[in-house]
Backbone as a printed PyTorch tensor [residue, N CA C, xyz], in Angstrom:
tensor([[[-86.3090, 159.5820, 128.8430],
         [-85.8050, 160.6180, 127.9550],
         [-86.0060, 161.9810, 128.6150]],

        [[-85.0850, 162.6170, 128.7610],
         [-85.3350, 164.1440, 129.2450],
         [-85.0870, 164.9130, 128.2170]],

        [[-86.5310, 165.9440, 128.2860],
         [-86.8740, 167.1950, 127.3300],
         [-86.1330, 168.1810, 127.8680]],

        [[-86.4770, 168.9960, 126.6700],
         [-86.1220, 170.3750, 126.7320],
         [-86.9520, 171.1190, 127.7630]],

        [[-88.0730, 170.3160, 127.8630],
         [-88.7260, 171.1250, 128.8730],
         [-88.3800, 171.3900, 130.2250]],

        [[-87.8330, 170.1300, 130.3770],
         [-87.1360, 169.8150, 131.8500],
         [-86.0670, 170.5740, 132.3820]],

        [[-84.9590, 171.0600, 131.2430],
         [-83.7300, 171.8400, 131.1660],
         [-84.0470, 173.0440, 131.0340]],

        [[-85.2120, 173.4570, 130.6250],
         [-85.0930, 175.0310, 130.1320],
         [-85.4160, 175.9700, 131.4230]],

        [[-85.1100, 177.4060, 131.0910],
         [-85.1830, 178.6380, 131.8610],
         [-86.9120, 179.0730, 131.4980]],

        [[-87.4630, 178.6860, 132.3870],
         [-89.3130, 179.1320, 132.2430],
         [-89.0610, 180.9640, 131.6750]],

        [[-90.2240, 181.4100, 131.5130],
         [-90.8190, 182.8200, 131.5950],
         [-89.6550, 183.2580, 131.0190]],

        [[-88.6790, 183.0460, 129.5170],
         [-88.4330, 183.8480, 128.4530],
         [-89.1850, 184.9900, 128.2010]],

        [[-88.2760, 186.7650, 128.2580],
         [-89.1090, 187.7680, 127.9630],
         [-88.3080, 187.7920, 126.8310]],

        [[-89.3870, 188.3020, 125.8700],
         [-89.6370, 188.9850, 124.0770],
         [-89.1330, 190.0780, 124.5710]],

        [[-87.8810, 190.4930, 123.7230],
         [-88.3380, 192.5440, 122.9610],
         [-89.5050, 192.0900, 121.5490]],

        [[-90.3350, 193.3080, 121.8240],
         [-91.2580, 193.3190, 121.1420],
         [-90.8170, 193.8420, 119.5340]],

        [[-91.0850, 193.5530, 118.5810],
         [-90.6900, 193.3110, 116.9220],
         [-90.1630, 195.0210, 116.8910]],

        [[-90.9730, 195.8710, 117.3390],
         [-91.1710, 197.1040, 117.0910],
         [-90.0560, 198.0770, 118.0010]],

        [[-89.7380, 197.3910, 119.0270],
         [-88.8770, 197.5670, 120.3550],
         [-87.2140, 197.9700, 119.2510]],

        [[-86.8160, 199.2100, 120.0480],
         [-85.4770, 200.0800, 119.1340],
         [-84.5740, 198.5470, 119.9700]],

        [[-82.8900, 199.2400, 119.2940],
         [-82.2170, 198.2720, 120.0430],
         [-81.5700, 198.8140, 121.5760]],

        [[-81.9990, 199.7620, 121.6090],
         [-81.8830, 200.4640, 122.9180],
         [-82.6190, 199.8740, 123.8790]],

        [[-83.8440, 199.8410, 123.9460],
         [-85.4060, 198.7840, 124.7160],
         [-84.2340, 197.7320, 124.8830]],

        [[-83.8740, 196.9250, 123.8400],
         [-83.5820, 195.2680, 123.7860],
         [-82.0820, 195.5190, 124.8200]],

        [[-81.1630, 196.3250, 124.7800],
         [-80.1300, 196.5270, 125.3740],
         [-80.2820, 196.9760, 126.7970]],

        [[-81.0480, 197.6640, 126.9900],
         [-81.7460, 197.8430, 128.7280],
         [-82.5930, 196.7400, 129.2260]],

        [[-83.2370, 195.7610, 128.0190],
         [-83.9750, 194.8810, 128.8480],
         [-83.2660, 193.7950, 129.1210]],

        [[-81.6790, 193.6590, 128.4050],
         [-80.7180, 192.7270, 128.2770],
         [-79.7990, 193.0100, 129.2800]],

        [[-79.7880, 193.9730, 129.7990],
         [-79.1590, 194.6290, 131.1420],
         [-79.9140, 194.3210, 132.3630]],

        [[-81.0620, 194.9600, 132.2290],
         [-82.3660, 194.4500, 133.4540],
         [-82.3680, 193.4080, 133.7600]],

        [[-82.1980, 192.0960, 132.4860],
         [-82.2850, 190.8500, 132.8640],
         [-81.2110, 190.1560, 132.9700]],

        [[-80.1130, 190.3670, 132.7220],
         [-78.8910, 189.5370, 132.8420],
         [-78.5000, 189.1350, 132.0140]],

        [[-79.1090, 188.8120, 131.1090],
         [-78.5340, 188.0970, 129.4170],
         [-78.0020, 188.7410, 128.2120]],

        [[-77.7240, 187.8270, 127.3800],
         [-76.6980, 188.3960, 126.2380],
         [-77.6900, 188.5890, 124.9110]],

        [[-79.4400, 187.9190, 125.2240],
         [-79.9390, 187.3830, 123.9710],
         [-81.3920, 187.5150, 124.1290]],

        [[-81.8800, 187.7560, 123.3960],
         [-83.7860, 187.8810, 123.5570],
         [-84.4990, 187.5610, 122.5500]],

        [[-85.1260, 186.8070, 122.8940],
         [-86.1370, 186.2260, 121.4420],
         [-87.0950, 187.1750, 120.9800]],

        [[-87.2120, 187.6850, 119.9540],
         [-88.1790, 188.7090, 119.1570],
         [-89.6440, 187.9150, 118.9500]],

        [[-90.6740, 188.9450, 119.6460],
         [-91.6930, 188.1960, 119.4950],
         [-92.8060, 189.8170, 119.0220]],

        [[-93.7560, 189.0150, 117.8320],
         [-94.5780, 189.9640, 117.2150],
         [-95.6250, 190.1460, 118.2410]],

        [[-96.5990, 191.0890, 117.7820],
         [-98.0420, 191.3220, 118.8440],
         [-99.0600, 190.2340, 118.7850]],

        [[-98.5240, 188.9660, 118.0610],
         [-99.4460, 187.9810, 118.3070],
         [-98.6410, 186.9100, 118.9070]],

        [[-97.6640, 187.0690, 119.8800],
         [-96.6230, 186.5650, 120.5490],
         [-96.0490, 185.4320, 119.9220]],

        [[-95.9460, 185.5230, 118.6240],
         [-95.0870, 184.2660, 117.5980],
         [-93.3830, 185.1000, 117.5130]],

        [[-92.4970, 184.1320, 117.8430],
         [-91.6380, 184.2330, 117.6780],
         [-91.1470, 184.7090, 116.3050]],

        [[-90.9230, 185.6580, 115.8900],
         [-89.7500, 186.4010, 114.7640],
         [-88.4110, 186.4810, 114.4710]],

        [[-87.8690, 185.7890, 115.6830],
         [-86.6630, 185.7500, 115.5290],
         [-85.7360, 185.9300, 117.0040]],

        [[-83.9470, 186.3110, 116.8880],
         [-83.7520, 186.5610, 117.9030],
         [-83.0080, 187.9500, 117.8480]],

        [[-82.4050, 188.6110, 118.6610],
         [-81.1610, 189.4200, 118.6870],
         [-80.2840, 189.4180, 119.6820]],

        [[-79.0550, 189.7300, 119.8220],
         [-78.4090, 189.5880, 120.9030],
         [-77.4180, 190.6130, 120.8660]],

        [[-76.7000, 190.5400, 121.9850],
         [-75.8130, 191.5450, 122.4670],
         [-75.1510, 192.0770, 121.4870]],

        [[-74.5970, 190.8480, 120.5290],
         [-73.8320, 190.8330, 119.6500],
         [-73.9500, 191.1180, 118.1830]],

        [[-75.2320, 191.5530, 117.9660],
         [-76.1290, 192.2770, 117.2030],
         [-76.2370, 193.4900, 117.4690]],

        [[-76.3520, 193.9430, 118.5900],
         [-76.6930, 195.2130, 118.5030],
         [-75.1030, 196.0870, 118.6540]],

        [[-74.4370, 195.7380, 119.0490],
         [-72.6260, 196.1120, 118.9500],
         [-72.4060, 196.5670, 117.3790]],

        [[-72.3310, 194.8860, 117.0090],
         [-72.0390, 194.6890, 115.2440],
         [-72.7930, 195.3360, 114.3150]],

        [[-73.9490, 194.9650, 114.3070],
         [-74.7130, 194.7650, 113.1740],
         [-75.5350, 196.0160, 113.2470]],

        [[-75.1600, 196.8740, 114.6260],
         [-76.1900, 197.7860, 114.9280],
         [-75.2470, 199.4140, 114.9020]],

        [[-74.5810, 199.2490, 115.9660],
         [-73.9590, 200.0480, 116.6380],
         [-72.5860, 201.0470, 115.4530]],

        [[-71.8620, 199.6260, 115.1760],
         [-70.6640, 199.4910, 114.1790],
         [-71.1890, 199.9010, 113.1690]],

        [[-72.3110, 199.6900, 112.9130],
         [-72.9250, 200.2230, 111.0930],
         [-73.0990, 201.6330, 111.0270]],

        [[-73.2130, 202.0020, 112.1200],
         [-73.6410, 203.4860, 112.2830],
         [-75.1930, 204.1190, 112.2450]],

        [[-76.2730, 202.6060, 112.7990],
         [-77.1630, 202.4070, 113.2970],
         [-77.6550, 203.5690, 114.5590]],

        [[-78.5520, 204.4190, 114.2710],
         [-78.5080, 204.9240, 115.7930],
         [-79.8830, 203.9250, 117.0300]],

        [[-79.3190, 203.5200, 117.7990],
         [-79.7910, 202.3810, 118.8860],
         [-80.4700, 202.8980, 119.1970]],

        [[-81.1030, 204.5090, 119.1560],
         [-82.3110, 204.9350, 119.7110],
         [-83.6890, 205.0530, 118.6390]],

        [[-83.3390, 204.3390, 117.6350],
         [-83.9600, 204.5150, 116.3770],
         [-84.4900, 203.0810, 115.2740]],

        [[-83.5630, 202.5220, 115.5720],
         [-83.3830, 201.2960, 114.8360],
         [-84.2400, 199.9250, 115.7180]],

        [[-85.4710, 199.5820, 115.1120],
         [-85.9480, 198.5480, 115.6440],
         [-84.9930, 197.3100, 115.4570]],

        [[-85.3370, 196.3780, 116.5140],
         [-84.6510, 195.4130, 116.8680],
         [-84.8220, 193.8260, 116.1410]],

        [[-85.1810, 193.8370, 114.7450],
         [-85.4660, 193.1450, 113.8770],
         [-84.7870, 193.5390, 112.3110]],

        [[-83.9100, 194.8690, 112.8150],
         [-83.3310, 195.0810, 111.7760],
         [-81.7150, 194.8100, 111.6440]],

        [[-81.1160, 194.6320, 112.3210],
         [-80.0800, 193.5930, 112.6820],
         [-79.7730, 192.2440, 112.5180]],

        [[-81.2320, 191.8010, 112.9990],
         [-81.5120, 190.6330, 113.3450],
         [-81.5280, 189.8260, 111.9870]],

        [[-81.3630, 188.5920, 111.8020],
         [-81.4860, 187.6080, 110.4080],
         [-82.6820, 187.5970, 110.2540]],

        [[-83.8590, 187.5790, 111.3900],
         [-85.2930, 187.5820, 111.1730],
         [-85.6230, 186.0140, 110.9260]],

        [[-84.9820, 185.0470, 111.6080],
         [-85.2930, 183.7810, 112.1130],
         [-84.5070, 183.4290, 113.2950]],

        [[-85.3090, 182.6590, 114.4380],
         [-84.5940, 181.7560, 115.1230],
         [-84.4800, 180.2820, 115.2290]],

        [[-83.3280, 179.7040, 115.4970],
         [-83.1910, 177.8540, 115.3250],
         [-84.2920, 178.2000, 117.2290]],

        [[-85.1560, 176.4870, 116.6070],
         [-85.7970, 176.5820, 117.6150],
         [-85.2250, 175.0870, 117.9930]],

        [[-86.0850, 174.8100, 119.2860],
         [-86.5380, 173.5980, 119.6140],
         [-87.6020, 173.0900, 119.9200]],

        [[-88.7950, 171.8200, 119.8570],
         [-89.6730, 172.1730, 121.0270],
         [-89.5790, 171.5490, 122.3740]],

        [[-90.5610, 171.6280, 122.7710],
         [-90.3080, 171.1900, 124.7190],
         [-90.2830, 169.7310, 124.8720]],

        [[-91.3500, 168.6170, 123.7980],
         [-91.0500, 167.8040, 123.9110],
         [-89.8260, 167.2900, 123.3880]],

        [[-89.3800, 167.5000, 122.5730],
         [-87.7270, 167.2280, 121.7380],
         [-86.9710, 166.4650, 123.2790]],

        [[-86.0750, 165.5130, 122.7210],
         [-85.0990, 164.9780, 123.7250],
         [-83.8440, 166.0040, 123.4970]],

        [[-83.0220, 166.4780, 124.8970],
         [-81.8070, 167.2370, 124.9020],
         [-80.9260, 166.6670, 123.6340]],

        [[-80.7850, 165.2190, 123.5620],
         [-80.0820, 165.3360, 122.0370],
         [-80.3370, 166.0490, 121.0220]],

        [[-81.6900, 165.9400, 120.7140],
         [-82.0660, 167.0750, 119.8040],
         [-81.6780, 168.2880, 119.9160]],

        [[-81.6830, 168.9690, 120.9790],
         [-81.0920, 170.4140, 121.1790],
         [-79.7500, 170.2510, 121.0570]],

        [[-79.0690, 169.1520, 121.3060],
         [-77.8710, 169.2880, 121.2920],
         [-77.2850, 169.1650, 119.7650]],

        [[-77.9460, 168.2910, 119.1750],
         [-77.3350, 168.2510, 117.6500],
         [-77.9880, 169.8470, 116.7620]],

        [[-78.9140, 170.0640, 117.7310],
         [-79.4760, 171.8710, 116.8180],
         [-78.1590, 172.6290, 116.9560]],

        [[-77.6500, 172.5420, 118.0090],
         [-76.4700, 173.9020, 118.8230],
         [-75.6780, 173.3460, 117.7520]],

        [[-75.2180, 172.6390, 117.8350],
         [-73.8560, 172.0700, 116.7930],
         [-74.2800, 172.3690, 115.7360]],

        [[-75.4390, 172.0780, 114.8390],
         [-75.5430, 172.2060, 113.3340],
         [-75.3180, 173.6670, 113.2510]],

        [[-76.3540, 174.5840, 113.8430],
         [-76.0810, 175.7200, 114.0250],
         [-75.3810, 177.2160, 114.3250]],

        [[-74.4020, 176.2920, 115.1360],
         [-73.5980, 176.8760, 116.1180],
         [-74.4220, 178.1150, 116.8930]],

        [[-75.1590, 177.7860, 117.3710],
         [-76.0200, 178.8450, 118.5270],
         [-75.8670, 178.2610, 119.7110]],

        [[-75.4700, 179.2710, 120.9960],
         [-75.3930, 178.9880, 122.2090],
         [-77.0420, 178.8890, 122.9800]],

        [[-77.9080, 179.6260, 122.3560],
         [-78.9320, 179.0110, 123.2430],
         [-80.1470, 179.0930, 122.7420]],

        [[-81.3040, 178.2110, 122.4240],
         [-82.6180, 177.8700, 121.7430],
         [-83.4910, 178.3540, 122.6340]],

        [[-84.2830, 179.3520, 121.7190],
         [-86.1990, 179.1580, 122.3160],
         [-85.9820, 178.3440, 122.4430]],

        [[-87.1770, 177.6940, 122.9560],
         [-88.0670, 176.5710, 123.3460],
         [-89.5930, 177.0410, 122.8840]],

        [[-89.9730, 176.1160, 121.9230],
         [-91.5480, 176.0740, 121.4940],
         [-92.2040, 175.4480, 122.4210]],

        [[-93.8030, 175.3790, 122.0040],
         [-94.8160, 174.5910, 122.6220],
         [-95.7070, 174.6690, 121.3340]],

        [[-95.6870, 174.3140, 120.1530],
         [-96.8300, 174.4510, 119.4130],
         [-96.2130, 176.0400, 118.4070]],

        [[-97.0730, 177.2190, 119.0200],
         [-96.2760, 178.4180, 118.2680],
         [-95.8260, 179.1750, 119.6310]],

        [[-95.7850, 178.6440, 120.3490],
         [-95.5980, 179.7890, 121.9570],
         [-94.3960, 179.8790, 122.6450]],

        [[-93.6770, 180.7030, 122.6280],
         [-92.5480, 180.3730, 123.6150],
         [-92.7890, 180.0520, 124.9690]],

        [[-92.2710, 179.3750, 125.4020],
         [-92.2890, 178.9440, 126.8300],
         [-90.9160, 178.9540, 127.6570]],

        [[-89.4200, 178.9860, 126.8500],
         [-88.2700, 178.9590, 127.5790],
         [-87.2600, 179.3720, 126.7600]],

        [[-86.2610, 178.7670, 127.3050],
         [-85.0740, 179.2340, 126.2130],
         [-83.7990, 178.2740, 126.9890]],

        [[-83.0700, 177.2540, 126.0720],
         [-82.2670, 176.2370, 126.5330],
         [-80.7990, 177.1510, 126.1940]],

        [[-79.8380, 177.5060, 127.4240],
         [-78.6130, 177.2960, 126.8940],
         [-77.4040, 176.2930, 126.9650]],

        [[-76.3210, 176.6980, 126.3880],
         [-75.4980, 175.9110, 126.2530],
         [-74.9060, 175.1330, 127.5100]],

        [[-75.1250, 175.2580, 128.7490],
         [-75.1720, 175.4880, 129.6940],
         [-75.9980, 174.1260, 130.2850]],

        [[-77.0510, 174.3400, 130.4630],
         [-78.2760, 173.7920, 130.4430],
         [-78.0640, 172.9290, 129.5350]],

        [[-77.4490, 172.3720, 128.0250],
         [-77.4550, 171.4920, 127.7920],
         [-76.3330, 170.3380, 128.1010]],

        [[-75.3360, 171.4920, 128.7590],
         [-74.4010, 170.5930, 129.1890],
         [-74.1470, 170.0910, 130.0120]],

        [[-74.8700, 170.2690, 131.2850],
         [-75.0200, 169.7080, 132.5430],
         [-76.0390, 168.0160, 132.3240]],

        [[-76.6230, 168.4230, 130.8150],
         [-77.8720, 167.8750, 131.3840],
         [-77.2020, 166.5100, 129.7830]],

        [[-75.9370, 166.5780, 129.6380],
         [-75.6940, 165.1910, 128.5580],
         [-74.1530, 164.7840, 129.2910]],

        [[-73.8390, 164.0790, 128.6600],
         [-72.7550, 163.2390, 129.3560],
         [-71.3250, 164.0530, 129.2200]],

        [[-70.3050, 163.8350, 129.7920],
         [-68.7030, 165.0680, 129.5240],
         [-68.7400, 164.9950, 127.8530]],

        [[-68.5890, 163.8400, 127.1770],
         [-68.1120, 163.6380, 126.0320],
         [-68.8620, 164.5980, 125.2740]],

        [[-71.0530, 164.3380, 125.3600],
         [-71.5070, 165.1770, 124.3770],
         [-71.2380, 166.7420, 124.5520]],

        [[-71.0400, 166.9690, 125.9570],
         [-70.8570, 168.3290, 126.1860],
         [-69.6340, 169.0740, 125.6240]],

        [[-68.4050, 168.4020, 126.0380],
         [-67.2470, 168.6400, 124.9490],
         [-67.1650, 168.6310, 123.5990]],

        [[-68.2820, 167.9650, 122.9240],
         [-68.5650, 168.0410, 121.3920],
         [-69.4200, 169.1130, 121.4970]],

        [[-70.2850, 169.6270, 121.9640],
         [-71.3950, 171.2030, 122.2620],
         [-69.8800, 172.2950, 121.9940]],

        [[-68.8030, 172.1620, 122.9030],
         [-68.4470, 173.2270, 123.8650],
         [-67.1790, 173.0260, 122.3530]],

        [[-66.9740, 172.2360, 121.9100],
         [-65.4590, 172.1960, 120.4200],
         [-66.5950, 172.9990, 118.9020]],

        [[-67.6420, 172.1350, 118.9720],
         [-68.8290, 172.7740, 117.8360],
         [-68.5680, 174.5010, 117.9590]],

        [[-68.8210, 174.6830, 119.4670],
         [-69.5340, 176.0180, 119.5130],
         [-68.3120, 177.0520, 119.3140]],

        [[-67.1760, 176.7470, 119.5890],
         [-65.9650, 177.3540, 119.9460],
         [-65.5320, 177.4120, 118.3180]],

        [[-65.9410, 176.9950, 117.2500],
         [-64.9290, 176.7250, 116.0280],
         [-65.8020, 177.4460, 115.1210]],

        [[-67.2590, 177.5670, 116.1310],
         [-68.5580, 178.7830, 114.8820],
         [-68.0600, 179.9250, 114.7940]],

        [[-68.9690, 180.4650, 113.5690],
         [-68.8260, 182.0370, 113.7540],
         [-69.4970, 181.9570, 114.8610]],

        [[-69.7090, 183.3460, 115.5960],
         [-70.5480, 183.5160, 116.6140],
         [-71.6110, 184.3730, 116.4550]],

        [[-72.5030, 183.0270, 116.4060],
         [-73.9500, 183.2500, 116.2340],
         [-74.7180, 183.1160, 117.4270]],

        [[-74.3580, 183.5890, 118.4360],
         [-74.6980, 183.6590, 119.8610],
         [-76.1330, 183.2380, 120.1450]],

        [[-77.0770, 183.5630, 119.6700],
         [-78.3410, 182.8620, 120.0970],
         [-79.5880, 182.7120, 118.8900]],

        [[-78.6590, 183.6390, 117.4700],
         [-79.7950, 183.5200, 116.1660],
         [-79.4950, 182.2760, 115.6770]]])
């Protein structure tokens, strides 16, 4: 059985709960991604935000991004997974959900973050084409 652990992207960085959406948009630039898991000062996951949050839910509202912490956008939960979980499991999360890409738990700790990507290399054409028809027909809930 291959985990999530096996598939995932190690050393997931948090914007911190308190972090504007400006922080989360430069650290989403710095790092390459569309999505960052919100983590409090006792490094428990709070949730996520993404690119597509801070545009919409941030920007469009008439939010000012130099002001607005990055949990206020946000739904203030994320679909998780944990590390031991088999990729099916992540894979039937993405679909129920329609989220392109999961923390990864260990207990309460983040340790990674699986995307859609990563789950599709790692299941057969068919399940991946059911990931890639699921994900395409969601709203887009990009990584909350």
């Amino acid at each position: 059985m291959t985990t999530a652990r096996e598939i995932m992207t190690e050393g997931a960085e948090c914007a911190g709960a308190d972090d504007t959406l400006l922080d989360a948009a430069r650290k989403m630039r710095d790092l390459g991604v569309g999505a960052l898991p919100i983590c409090g000062v006792d490094e428990r996951l709070e949730g996520m935000v993404t690119d597509r949050d801070i545009v919409v839910a941030g920007i469009a509202e008439g939010r000012d991004p130099a002001t607005t912490r990055v949990s206020e956008p946000a739904d203030g939960r994320a679909v998780t997974i944990g590390a031991d979980d088999a990729i099916e499991e992540a894979l039937r999360t993405m679909i129920e959900h329609g989220v392109r890409r999961l923390p990864v738990i260990d207990g309460d700790r983040l340790v990674g973050m699986v995307a859609q990507a990563d789950v599709a290399r790692a299941t057969s054409p068919q399940q991946a084409g059911e990931l890639l028809a699921a994900l395409s027909a969601a709203p887009d809930n990009s990584g909350s």
